[in-house]
N, C-alpha and C positions, 0 to 999 in steps of 0.2 A: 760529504754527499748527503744530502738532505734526505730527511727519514719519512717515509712515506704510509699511512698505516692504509691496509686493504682491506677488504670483507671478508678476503677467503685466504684459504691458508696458500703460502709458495711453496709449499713442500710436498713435493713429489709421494704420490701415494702410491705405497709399495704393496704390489698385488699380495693378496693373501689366496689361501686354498683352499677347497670346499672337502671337508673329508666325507668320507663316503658314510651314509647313515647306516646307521648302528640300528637293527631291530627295525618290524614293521612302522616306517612314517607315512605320513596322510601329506599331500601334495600342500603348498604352501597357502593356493585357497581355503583348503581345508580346514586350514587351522583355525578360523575364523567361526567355520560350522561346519560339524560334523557329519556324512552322507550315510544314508542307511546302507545298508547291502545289499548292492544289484546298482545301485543307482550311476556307479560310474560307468556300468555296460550296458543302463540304457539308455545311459547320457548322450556315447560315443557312437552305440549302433545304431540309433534312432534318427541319428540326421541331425545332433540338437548342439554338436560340437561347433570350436568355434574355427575347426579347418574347415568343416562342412559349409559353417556361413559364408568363409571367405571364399570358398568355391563357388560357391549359388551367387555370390555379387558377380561373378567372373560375365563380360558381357558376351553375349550369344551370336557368333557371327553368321548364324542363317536366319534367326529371324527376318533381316530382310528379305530374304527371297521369297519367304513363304506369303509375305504380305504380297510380294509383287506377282505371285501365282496368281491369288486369291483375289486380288486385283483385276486380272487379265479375263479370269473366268467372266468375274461380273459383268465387263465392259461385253464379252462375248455372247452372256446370255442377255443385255440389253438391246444387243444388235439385232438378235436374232428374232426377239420379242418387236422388235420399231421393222424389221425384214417381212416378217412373218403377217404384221395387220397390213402393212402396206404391198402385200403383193397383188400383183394382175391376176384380172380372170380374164378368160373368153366369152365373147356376147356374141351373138348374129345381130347385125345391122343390116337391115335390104338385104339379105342374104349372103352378106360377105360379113366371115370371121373379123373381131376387132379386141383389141383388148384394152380393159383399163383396169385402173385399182378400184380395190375388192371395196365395197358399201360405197363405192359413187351412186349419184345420184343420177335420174336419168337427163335431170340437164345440164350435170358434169358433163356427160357424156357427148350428150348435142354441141353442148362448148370446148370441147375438145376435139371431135372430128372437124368443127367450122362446118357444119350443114348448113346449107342455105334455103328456108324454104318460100314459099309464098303465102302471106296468108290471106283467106277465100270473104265473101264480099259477107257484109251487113243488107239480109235482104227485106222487104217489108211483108205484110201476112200474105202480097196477091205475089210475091215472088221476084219483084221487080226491086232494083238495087237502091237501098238508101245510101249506106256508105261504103265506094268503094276501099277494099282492104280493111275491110272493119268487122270483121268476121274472126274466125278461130284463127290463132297465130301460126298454131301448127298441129297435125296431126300424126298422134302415137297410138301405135297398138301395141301391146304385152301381150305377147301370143295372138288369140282374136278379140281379146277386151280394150275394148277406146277406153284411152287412158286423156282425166280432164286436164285442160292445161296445167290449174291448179295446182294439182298432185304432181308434177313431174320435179317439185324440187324437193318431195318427200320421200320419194320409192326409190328405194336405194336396190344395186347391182350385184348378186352376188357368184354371177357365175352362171352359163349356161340358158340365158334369156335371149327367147327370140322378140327383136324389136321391128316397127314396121316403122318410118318415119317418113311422110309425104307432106306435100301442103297442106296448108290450114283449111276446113271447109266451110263452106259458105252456113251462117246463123241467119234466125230472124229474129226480128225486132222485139221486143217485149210489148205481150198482145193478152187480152182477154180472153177465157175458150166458155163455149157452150156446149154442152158435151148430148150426146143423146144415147142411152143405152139399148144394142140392138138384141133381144133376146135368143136364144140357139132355138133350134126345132128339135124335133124327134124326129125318129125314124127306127124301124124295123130291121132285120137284117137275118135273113136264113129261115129255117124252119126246125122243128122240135118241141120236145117235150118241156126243155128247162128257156128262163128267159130271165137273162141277167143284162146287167150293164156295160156293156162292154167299151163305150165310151160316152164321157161324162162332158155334158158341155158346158162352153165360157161362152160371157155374154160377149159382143161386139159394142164398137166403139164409132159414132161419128162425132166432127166435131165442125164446128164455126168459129171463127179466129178473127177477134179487133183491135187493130195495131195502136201500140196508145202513142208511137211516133207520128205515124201514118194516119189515124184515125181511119183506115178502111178496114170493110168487112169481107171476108173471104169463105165461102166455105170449105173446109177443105175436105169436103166425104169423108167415105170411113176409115179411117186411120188402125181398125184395127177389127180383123173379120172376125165374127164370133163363132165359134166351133162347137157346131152340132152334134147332141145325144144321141148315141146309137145301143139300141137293146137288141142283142144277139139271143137266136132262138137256137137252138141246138139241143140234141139226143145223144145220148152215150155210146157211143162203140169203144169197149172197151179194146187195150193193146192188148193183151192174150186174155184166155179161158173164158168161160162162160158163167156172167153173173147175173141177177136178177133182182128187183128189190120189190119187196111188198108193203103198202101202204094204205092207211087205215084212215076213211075219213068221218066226222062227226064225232071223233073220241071227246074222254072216253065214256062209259057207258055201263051197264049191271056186268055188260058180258067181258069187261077187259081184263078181269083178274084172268077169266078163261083161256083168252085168249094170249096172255102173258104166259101164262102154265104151259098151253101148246108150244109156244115158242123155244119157250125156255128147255121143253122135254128135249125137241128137238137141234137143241145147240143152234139156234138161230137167233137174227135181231131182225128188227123193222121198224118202218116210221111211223108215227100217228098223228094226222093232224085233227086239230083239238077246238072245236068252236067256245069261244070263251065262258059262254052261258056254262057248256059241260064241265068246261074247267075247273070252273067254281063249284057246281053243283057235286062232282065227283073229285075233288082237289086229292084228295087220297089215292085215286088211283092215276090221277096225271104226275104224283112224286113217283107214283111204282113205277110208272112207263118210264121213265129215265132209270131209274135206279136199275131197272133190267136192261140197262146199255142200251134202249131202242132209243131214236131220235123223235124230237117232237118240233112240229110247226103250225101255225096258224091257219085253221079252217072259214074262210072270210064269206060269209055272205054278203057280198056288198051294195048287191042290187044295182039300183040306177043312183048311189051317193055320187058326190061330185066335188070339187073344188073341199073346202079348210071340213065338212063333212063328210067325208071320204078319206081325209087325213085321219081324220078325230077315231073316227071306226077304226082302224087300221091299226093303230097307234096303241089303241085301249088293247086292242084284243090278243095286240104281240106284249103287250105287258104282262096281261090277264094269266096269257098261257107261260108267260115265263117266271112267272109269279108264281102257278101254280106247279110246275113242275119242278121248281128249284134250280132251273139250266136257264140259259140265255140263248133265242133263238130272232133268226131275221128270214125264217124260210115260211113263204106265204103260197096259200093253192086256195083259188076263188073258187066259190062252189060249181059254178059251171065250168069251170077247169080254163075259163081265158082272162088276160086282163088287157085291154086296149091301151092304144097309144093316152088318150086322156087320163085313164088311171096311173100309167106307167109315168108321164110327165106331172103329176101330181104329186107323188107317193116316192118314187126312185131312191129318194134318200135313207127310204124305213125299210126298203128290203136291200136283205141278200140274193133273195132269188124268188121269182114263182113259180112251182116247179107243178103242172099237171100230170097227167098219165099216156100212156102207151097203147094201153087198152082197157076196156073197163070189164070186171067179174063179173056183172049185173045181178050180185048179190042181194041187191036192196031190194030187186025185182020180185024175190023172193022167189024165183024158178024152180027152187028144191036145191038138195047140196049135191047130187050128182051133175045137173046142169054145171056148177056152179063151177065144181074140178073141170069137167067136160073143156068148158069157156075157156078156162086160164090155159090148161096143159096146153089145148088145141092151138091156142094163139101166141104162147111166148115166144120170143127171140133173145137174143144175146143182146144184154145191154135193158132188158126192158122193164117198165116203174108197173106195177100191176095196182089198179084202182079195187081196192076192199071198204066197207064199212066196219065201224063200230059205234053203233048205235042198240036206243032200247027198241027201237019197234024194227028192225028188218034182221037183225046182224045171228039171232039165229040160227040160220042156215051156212051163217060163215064161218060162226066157230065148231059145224059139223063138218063142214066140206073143209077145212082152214087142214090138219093132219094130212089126207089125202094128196091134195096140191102139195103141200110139199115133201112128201116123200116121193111122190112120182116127178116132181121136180129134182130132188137129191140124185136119184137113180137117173136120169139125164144128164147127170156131171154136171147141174148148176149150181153157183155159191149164193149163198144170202147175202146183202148187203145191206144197208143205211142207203138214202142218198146221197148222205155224204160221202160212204167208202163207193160209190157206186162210182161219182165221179171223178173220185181219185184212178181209177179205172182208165180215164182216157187224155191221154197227153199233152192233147190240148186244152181242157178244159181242168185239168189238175192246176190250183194255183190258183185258176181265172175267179173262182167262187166260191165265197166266205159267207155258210149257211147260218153263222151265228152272230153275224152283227155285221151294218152294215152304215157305212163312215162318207159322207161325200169330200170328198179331196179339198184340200184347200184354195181358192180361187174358180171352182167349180160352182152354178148354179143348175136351176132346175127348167128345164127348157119353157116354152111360151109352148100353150094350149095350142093344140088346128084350130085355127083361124076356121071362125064363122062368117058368112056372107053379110053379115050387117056390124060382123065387128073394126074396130079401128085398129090405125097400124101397128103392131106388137111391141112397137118404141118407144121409150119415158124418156124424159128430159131431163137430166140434172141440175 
C-alpha cells in the first residue's frame, strides 16, 4: 500500500478537560490587558457588551409600518393643502347664486358660465354709428363700480361678490375736447348772527368734442354742473339752559388788564376781537387775553376793499392777531357787523366764521354805565352774542358798567360762554364750525363774483 504523507495529523484528538481555576482568574481577553476596577460593569451595564451589539443588529420588524404612517399622514396633509386652495366660493351673478373656485378671475368666471353677451356700437362725437359692434365687448359691474374690460383677467374672486354682467355699451371715437370751466355762484341762506360755509362750491364743466375718425365737431354742453356756494346765517339757540356770550370789539386797549381782572374775579371768559394795529401796539395784552382762556378773533375794518385787496387785509390781520396772541384763529367780525356776498366769494377760504352781534351795549356811545347795564339786562335772550368795546377812547364806561351786567346776568341763571362754547350749545350748528382755522376742501373752488351788467360770461376756456 503506498505511503501517503499528509499535512495534518490522522490521529484522533482525544478530548482533554478544563479543570476548574484555581484562585481569582481574569477572563482569557484579559490576559492580554489588564481592566481597572469597575470596568467590566461598566462595560456590560452600559450597553457596550458584545450580546448587546448583536441585539441592536437584530432587524426591527415595525419600522416599516411607522414609515408607512408617516407616509399616509403626508399624502393627507398634501390633499388637504391642493382641497383647501382649490375650493368653491359663492358669487351673485345677475342675481342668482353661482360658484366657482376661490382666486378665479372674473373672466374665469364669464368662461365658465358660457355668458353670452353683445357688444354696444363704435359711435362718432355727434352720436351717429362708426362701427357697428365696435364698442365695449361687455359690461361688468363689482358691486356699482364699472369694471374696464382690461381688468377683468386681473381681479380675482374670492367669495361673496356681487357681479352685474350685461352687454357691452356703446364707446366713441377718439376725439379732441375743448373744455370751458363754468364757475359756482353764491348764495345766502337763512338768517342770524353767525355766517359760515355751509356749502363749498365746484366749478362746472362744458365741453366740445372733434372726432379725429370722424373729423366732426360736436358740442356736447355741460357735461358736468358746477355746484354752487352756499353761506348759512344762523343764531344760537341753545339745547337746554341759558347761555350768553360777551364780546369785546377794537381790543385790546389801556383798559384790557381791567377788564381781564373783572372777568377773571368773576369766574368768567369772553371773546375779543382785536384790530391788528392794537394788536401790535398792545401785543402784551393780546397774549394775556388768551392766556385768560378768553378767545380772540379778528376785528376787520374792510371798508369798500375788493378783489386780491380785500384778501391781502384780511389775511395780514388774521396773522397779525394770531401772531399776537400766541393762538391760531379763523373767526372774523367786520366793523359794521356784515359781510356781503362779494366779500364772502372773495375771502370764504380764510375764514371760519363771521360772527356779528345780537345786540349792541352802545357802550362806545358813552351813555354812562348805568345806561349801559340798563341796555344789556333789558335786551338778552337765550342764546345771545352781546356787542361790548375795548378801546382807549370810549371803553371807560364799560369796564364800570362790565361787574354789574354780569352779576345781574349770573342771578338770572345765565352761563358765560366763548363763542366757541356758545355754539357747541346748539345741535345743529355743534361740528358745523371751526372757529380756528379754516381749510377749503379738496376739489373745491371759490365761487365767481355777481355778475355786473357790462361784465362777460363767468366761463374760461381751457
Amino acid at each position: 500500500m503506498p505511503q501517503y504523507t499528509t499535512s495534518y495529523s490522522t490521529h484522533k484528538k482525544r478530548p482533554t478537560y478544563r479543570h476548574a481555576p484555581v484562585g481569582q482568574q481574569l477572563p482569557s481577553s484579559a490576559r492580554r490587558r489588564a481592566k481597572k476596577p469597575g470596568a467590566t460593569y461598566l462595560h456590560h451595564t452600559q450597553g457596550f457588551g458584545h450580546s448587546n451589539r448583536r441585539r441592536n443588529m437584530r432587524p426591527n420588524k415595525r419600522n416599516p409600518y411607522a414609515f408607512i404612517a408617516v407616509g399616509c399622514a403626508f399624502l393627507l396633509f398634501v390633499a388637504a393643502v391642493i382641497g383647501y386652495t382649490n375650493r368653491t366660493v359663492d358669487v351673485k351673478l345677475n342675481g342668482s347664486t353661482v360658484q366657482v373656485r376661490i382666486n378665479s378671475t372674473i373672466e374665469q368666471l364669464i368662461d365658465s358660465q358660457n355668458i353670452e353677451v353683445r357688444a354696444g356700437n363704435l359711435l362718432a362725437v355727434d352720436d351717429s354709428v362708426l362701427t357697428k359692434r365696435g364698442g365695449e365687448k361687455i359690461s361688468v359691474k363689482l358691486g356699482k363700480k364699472q369694471i374696464e374690460n382690461s381688468k377683468l383677467a386681473s381681479i380675482q374672486l374670492t367669495g361673496g361678490e356681487k357681479l352685474t354682467i350685461a352687454n357691452g355699451r356703446d364707446t366713441y371715437e377718439e376725439h379732441d375736447i375743448k373744455a370751458t370751466t363754468i364757475q359756482p355762484a353764491i348764495s345766502f341762506e337763512g338768517s342770524g348772527t353767525i355766517q359760515y360755509v355751509k356749502t363749498w362750491g365746484e366749478a362746472g364743466r362744458s365741453e366740445v368734442w372733434t372726432g379725429k375718425t370722424s373729423g366732426k365737431t360736436q358740442d356736447r354742453g355741460v357735461v358736468k354742473k358746477p355746484v354752487n356756494a352756499v353761506v348759512a346765517c344762523a343764531s344760537v339757540k341753545p339745547k337746554s339752559g341759558k347761555y350768553v356770550a360777551l364780546t369785546f370789539n377794537s381790543a385790546p386797549s389801556k383798559y384790557t388788564d381791567r377788564i381781564l381782572k373783572i372777568l377773571k374775579e368773576k369766574g368768567i371768559t369772553a371773546t375779543f376781537f382785536m384790530s391788528s394795529d392794537n394788536a401790535s401796539t398792545y401785543a402784551g395784552q393780546a397774549r394775556a387775553i388768551a392766556d385768560a382762556g378768553c378767545e380772540v378773533g379778528l376785528y376787520a375794518l374792510l371798508g369798500d376793499k375788493t378783489g386780491d385787496s380785500l384778501r391781502n387785509a384780511l389775511a395780514k390781520g388774521l396773522d397779525a392777531v394770531s401772531s399776537a396772541a400766541g393762538t391760531k384763529t379763523a373767526l372774523v367780525r367786520s366793523a359794521d357787523g356784515r359781510m356781503s356776498e362779494e366779500q364772502w366769494a372773495t375771502t370764504m377760504d380764510l375764514m371760519g366764521a363771521a360772527v356779528s352781534w345780537s345786540f349792541d351795549s352802545g357802550d362806545w356811545l358813552r351813555p354812562g354805565a348805568d345806561s349801559v347795564v340798563k341796555t344789556v339786562t333789558g335786551s338778552v335772550s337765550n342764546g345771545n352774542i352781546v356787542s361790548l368795546t375795548d378801546n382807549d377812547e370810549t371803553s371807560a364806561q364799560t369796564v364800570e358798567a362790565l361787574p354789574q351786567v354780569i352779576d345781574r346776568l349770573l342771578a338770572d341763571g345765565y352761563t358765560f360762554a366763548t363763542l366757541d362754547d356758545l355754539i357747541a350749545t346748539d345741535k345743529d350748528l355743534k361740528g358745523a364750525i371751526d372757529l380756528s382755522r379754516a381749510s377749503m376742501p379738496k376739489g373745491a373752488t371759490l365761487p365767481a363774483l355777481p355778475a355786473q351788467p357790462d361784465d362777460d360770461a363767468d366761463a374760461t376756456t381751457e
